[in-house]
C-alpha positions in Angstrom: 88.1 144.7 86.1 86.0 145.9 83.4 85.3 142.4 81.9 84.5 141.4 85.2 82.1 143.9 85.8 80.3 142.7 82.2 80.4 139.1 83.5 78.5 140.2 86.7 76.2 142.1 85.0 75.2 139.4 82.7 75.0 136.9 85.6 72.7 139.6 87.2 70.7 139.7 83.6 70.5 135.7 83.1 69.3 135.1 87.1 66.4 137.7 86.3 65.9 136.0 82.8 65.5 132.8 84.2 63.3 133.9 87.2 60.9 136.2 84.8 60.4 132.8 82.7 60.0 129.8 85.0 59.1 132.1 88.3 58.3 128.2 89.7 61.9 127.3 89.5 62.5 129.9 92.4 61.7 127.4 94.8 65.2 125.6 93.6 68.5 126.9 94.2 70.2 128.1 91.5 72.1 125.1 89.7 76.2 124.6 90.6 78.8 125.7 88.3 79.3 122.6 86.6 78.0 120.5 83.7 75.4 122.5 81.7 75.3 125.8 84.0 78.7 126.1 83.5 78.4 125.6 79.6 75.9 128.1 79.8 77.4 130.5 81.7 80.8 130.1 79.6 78.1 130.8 76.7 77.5 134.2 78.0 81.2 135.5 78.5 82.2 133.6 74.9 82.3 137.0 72.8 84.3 139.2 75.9 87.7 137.6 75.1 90.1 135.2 73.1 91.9 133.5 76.4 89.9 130.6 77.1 91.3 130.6 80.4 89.8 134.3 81.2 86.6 133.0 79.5 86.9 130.9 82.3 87.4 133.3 84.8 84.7 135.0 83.7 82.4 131.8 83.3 82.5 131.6 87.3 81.9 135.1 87.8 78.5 134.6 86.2 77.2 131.9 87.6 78.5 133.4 90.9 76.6 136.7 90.4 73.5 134.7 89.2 73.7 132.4 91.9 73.7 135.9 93.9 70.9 137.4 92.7 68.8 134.4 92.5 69.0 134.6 96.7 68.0 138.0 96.5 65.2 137.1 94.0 64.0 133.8 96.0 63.8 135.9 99.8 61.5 138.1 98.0 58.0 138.0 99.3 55.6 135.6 97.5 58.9 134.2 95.6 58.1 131.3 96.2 
């Protein structure tokens, strides 16, 4: 529970990153887990455990949560 609750958190963090940077790419949805996003997301979970399979876990959870925010952050007036 509690690494997944880091994992949504830095989902959260990395959607907001992202959307604080390039505000232009809010006009996108946010990319699938797969491919680079899901290297990148696998990135952020990398230090939480030694099981690459719960890395794994975890990996999803991120790019879910960010996904989730970044719909939150794009129906935002004048997101896009």
């Amino acid at each position: 529970m509690w690494l997944g609750g880091m994992a949504a958190t830095r989902g959260i963090a990395w959607a907001e990153s992202v959307a604080k940077r390039h505000s232009g790419l809010l006009r996108r949805p946010w990319p699938q887990h797969e491919g680079r996003a899901a290297e990148l997301a696998r990135a952020k979970v990398d230090d939480l455990c030694e099981d690459p399979h719960v890395v794994d876990r975890l990996a999803v959870e991120v790019s879910k949560q960010a996904a989730r925010r970044w719909r939150q952050l794009q129906a935002r007036p004048g997101a896009r």
